[in-house]
C-alpha positions as CSV (number, residue, x, y, z in Angstrom):
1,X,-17.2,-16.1,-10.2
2,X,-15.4,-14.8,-6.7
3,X,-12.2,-14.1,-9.1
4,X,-14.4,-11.8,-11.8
5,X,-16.0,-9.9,-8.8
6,X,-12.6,-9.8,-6.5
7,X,-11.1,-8.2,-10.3
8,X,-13.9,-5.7,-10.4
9,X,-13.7,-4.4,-6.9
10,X,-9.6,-4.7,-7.5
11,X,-10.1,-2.3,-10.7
12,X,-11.9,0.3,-8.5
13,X,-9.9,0.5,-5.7
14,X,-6.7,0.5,-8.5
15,X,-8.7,3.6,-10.0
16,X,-8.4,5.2,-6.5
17,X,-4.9,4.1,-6.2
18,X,-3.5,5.7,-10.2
19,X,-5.1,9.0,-8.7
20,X,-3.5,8.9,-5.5
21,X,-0.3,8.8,-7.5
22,X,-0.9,12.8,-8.4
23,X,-1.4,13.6,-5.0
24,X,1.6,15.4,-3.0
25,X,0.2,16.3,0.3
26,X,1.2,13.2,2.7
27,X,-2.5,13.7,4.8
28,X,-4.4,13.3,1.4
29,X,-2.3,10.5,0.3
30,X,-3.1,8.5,3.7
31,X,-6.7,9.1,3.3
32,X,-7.3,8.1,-0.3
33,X,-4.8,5.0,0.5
34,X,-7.1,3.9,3.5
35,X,-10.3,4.0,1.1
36,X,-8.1,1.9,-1.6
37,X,-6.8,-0.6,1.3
38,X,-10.2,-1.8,2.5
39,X,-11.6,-2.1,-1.1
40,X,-8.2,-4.3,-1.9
41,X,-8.9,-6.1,1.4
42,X,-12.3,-7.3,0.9
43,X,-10.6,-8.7,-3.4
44,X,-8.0,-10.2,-1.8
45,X,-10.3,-12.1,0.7
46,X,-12.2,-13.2,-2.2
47,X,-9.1,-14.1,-3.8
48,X,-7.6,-16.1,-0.9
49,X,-5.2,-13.4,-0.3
50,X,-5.5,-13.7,3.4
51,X,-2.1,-12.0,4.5
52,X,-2.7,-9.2,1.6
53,X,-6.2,-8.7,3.4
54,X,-4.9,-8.5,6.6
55,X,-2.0,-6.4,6.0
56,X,-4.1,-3.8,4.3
57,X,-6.4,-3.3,6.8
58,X,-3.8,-3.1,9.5
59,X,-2.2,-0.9,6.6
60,X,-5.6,1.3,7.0
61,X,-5.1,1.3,11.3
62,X,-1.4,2.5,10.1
63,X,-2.4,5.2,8.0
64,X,-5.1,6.7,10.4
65,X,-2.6,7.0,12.8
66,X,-0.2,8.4,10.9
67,X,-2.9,10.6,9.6
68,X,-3.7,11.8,13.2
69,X,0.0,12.1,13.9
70,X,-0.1,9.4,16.3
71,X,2.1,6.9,14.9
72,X,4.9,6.9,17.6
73,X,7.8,3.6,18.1
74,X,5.4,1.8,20.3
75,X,2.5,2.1,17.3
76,X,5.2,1.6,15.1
77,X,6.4,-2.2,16.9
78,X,3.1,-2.8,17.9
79,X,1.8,-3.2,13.9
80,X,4.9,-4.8,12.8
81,X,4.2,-7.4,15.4
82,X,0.8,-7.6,14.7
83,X,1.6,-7.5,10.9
84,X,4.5,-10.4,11.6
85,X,2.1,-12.8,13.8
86,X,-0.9,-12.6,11.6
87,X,1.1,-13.6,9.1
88,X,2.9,-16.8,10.9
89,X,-1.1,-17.6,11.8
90,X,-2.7,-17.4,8.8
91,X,0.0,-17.8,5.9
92,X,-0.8,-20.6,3.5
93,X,0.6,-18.9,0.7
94,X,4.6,-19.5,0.9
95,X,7.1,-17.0,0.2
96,X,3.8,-15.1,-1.6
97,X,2.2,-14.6,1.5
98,X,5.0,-13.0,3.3
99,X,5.4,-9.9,0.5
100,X,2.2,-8.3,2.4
101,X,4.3,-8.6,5.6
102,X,7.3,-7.4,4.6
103,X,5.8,-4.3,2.9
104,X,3.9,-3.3,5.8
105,X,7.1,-3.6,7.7
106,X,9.7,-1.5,5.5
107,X,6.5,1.2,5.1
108,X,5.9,1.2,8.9
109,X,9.1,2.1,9.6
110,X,9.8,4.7,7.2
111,X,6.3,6.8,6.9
112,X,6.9,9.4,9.3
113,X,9.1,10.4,7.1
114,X,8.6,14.0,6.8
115,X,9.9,15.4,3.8
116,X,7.4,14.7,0.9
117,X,9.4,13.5,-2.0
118,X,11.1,11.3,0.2
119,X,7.8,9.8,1.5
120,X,6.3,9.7,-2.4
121,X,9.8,8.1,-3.2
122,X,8.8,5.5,-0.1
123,X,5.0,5.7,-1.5
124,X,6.3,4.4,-4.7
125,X,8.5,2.0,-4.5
126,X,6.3,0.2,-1.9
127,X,3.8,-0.9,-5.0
128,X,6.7,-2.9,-6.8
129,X,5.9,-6.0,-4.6
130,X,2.9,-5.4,-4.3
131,X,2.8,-5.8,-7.9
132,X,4.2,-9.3,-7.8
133,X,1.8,-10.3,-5.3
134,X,-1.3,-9.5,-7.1
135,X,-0.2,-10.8,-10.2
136,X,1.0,-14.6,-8.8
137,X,-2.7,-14.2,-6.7
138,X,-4.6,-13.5,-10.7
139,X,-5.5,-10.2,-9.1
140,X,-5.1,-8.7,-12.5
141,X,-6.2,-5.8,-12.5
142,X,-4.2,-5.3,-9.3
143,X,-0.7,-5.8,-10.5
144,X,-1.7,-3.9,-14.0
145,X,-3.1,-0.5,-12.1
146,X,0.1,-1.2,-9.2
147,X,2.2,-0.7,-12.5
148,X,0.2,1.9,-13.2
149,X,0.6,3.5,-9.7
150,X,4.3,3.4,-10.1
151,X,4.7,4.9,-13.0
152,X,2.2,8.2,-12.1
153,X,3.8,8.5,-8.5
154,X,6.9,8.7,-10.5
155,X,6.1,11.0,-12.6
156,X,4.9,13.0,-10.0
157,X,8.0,12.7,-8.0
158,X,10.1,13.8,-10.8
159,X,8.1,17.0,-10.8
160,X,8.7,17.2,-6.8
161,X,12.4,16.7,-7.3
162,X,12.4,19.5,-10.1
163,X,10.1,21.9,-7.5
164,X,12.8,21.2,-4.9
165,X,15.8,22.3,-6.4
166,X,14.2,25.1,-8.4
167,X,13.5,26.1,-4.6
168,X,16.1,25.1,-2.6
Protein backbone atom coordinates (compact mmCIF):
# COMPACT_ATOMS: atom_id res chain seq x y z
CA UNK A 1 0.00 0.00 0.00
CA UNK A 2 2.99 2.64 1.12
CA UNK A 3 4.44 1.94 -2.60
CA UNK A 4 0.77 2.94 -4.46
CA UNK A 5 0.56 6.04 -2.11
CA UNK A 6 4.53 6.92 -2.27
CA UNK A 7 3.59 6.57 -6.57
CA UNK A 8 0.72 8.90 -6.19
CA UNK A 9 2.44 11.65 -4.20
CA UNK A 10 5.62 10.86 -6.72
CA UNK A 11 3.22 11.59 -9.85
CA UNK A 12 2.27 15.04 -8.33
CA UNK A 13 5.40 16.30 -7.40
CA UNK A 14 6.62 14.84 -11.14
CA UNK A 15 3.63 17.01 -12.54
CA UNK A 16 5.40 20.03 -10.74
CA UNK A 17 8.64 18.97 -11.87
CA UNK A 18 7.62 18.45 -16.25
CA UNK A 19 6.32 22.19 -15.72
CA UNK A 20 9.31 23.42 -14.15
CA UNK A 21 11.09 22.15 -17.25
CA UNK A 22 9.35 25.38 -19.20
CA UNK A 23 10.52 27.72 -16.80
CA UNK A 24 13.71 30.02 -17.66
CA UNK A 25 13.93 32.38 -14.83
CA UNK A 26 16.60 30.62 -12.34
CA UNK A 27 14.39 32.21 -8.97
CA UNK A 28 11.19 30.46 -10.32
CA UNK A 29 12.94 27.39 -11.08
CA UNK A 30 14.25 27.12 -7.34
CA UNK A 31 10.99 27.77 -6.02
CA UNK A 32 8.83 25.30 -7.89
CA UNK A 33 11.90 22.76 -7.37
CA UNK A 34 11.68 23.31 -3.49
CA UNK A 35 7.75 22.54 -3.58
CA UNK A 36 8.65 19.28 -5.95
CA UNK A 37 11.68 18.30 -3.39
CA UNK A 38 9.61 17.94 -0.25
CA UNK A 39 6.72 16.17 -2.00
CA UNK A 40 9.53 13.66 -3.46
CA UNK A 41 11.01 13.51 0.11
CA UNK A 42 8.01 12.52 2.00
CA UNK A 43 7.59 9.20 -1.47
CA UNK A 44 10.86 8.36 -1.01
CA UNK A 45 10.51 7.98 2.81
CA UNK A 46 7.65 5.87 2.15
CA UNK A 47 9.64 4.06 -0.28
CA UNK A 48 12.79 3.50 1.90
CA UNK A 49 14.55 6.00 -0.08
CA UNK A 50 16.24 7.48 2.91
CA UNK A 51 19.33 9.18 1.28
CA UNK A 52 16.85 10.40 -1.75
CA UNK A 53 14.69 11.95 1.27
CA UNK A 54 17.36 13.42 2.84
CA UNK A 55 19.09 14.86 0.01
CA UNK A 56 16.06 16.59 -1.22
CA UNK A 57 15.17 18.27 1.61
CA UNK A 58 18.74 19.49 2.16
CA UNK A 59 18.22 20.08 -1.74
CA UNK A 60 15.12 22.43 -0.62
CA UNK A 61 17.73 24.29 2.31
CA UNK A 62 20.04 24.58 -0.96
CA UNK A 63 17.64 26.09 -3.19
CA UNK A 64 16.24 28.76 -0.54
CA UNK A 65 19.55 29.92 -0.19
CA UNK A 66 20.34 30.08 -3.47
CA UNK A 67 16.97 31.73 -3.94
CA UNK A 68 17.89 34.45 -1.40
CA UNK A 69 21.28 34.73 -2.92
CA UNK A 70 22.97 33.42 0.01
CA UNK A 71 24.58 30.43 -1.13
CA UNK A 72 28.30 31.45 -0.64
CA UNK A 73 31.61 28.49 -0.32
CA UNK A 74 31.00 28.11 3.26
CA UNK A 75 27.01 27.16 2.44
CA UNK A 76 28.32 25.55 -0.37
CA UNK A 77 30.85 22.90 1.91
CA UNK A 78 28.66 23.07 4.63
CA UNK A 79 25.68 21.06 2.52
CA UNK A 80 28.07 18.85 0.79
CA UNK A 81 29.28 17.75 4.09
CA UNK A 82 26.06 17.47 5.45
CA UNK A 83 24.89 15.87 2.20
CA UNK A 84 28.12 13.38 2.40
CA UNK A 85 27.68 12.37 6.34
CA UNK A 86 24.04 11.82 6.14
CA UNK A 87 24.62 9.66 3.61
CA UNK A 88 27.64 7.51 5.41
CA UNK A 89 24.88 7.42 8.48
CA UNK A 90 22.01 6.45 7.03
CA UNK A 91 22.90 4.56 3.60
CA UNK A 92 21.56 1.00 3.49
CA UNK A 93 21.01 1.16 -0.14
CA UNK A 94 24.59 0.46 -1.77
CA UNK A 95 25.98 2.17 -4.67
CA UNK A 96 21.86 3.28 -5.06
CA UNK A 97 22.00 5.23 -2.15
CA UNK A 98 25.00 7.32 -2.93
CA UNK A 99 23.32 8.80 -6.51
CA UNK A 100 21.24 11.26 -4.07
CA UNK A 101 24.69 12.31 -2.71
CA UNK A 102 26.49 12.64 -5.52
CA UNK A 103 23.85 14.83 -7.28
CA UNK A 104 23.44 17.09 -4.54
CA UNK A 105 27.16 17.47 -4.71
CA UNK A 106 27.89 18.23 -8.54
CA UNK A 107 24.49 20.61 -8.24
CA UNK A 108 25.90 22.38 -5.16
CA UNK A 109 28.71 23.23 -6.71
CA UNK A 110 27.73 24.46 -9.91
CA UNK A 111 24.19 26.42 -9.18
CA UNK A 112 25.36 29.76 -8.81
CA UNK A 113 25.94 29.51 -12.01
CA UNK A 114 24.79 32.62 -13.44
CA UNK A 115 24.11 32.48 -16.99
CA UNK A 116 20.65 30.71 -17.49
CA UNK A 117 21.20 28.16 -20.19
CA UNK A 118 24.12 27.11 -18.60
CA UNK A 119 22.18 26.56 -15.27
CA UNK A 120 19.05 24.80 -17.28
CA UNK A 121 21.89 22.78 -19.00
CA UNK A 122 23.03 21.92 -15.13
CA UNK A 123 19.13 21.79 -14.34
CA UNK A 124 18.83 19.02 -16.81
CA UNK A 125 21.27 16.91 -16.82
CA UNK A 126 21.06 16.64 -13.02
CA UNK A 127 17.55 14.42 -13.56
CA UNK A 128 19.44 11.63 -15.56
CA UNK A 129 20.50 9.92 -12.24
CA UNK A 130 17.96 10.80 -10.59
CA UNK A 131 16.17 8.78 -13.03
CA UNK A 132 18.07 5.59 -12.30
CA UNK A 133 17.44 6.07 -8.79
CA UNK A 134 13.74 6.21 -8.78
CA UNK A 135 13.44 3.53 -11.15
CA UNK A 136 15.85 0.71 -9.21
CA UNK A 137 13.68 2.25 -5.75
CA UNK A 138 9.91 1.17 -8.06
CA UNK A 139 9.42 4.91 -7.78
CA UNK A 140 7.71 4.66 -11.15
CA UNK A 141 6.28 7.37 -11.72
CA UNK A 142 9.44 9.10 -10.60
CA UNK A 143 11.91 7.87 -13.13
CA UNK A 144 9.04 8.07 -16.02
CA UNK A 145 8.16 11.99 -15.31
CA UNK A 146 12.41 12.48 -14.57
CA UNK A 147 12.43 11.30 -18.31
CA UNK A 148 9.95 13.44 -18.83
CA UNK A 149 11.70 16.41 -17.12
CA UNK A 150 14.66 15.89 -19.27
CA UNK A 151 13.25 15.91 -22.38
CA UNK A 152 11.05 19.43 -21.71
CA UNK A 153 14.05 21.17 -19.99
CA UNK A 154 15.68 20.26 -23.18
CA UNK A 155 13.57 21.39 -25.33
CA UNK A 156 13.47 24.49 -23.58
CA UNK A 157 17.07 24.83 -23.62
CA UNK A 158 17.37 24.42 -27.23
CA UNK A 159 15.00 27.37 -27.50
CA UNK A 160 17.46 29.38 -24.90
CA UNK A 161 20.45 28.47 -27.06
CA UNK A 162 18.54 29.64 -30.27
CA UNK A 163 17.46 33.11 -28.12
CA UNK A 164 21.21 33.45 -27.38
CA UNK A 165 22.77 33.60 -30.57
CA UNK A 166 19.84 35.32 -32.34
CA UNK A 167 20.94 37.89 -29.56
CA UNK A 168 24.37 37.73 -29.02
Amino acid sequence: MSVIIANIIDFVAAMVQVGSGAIKKKTKILVVQIIQLLMQAVSMLLLGGVTGAVSNVLSCFRNYLCYKEKLNLVWKIVLIAASIAMTIALNDQGFLGIIPAAVCTVYIIFMDIKDPVKFKLLVTLSFVPWMFYHFILKSYTGAIFDAATVVTNSITLVGMIKEKKKGG
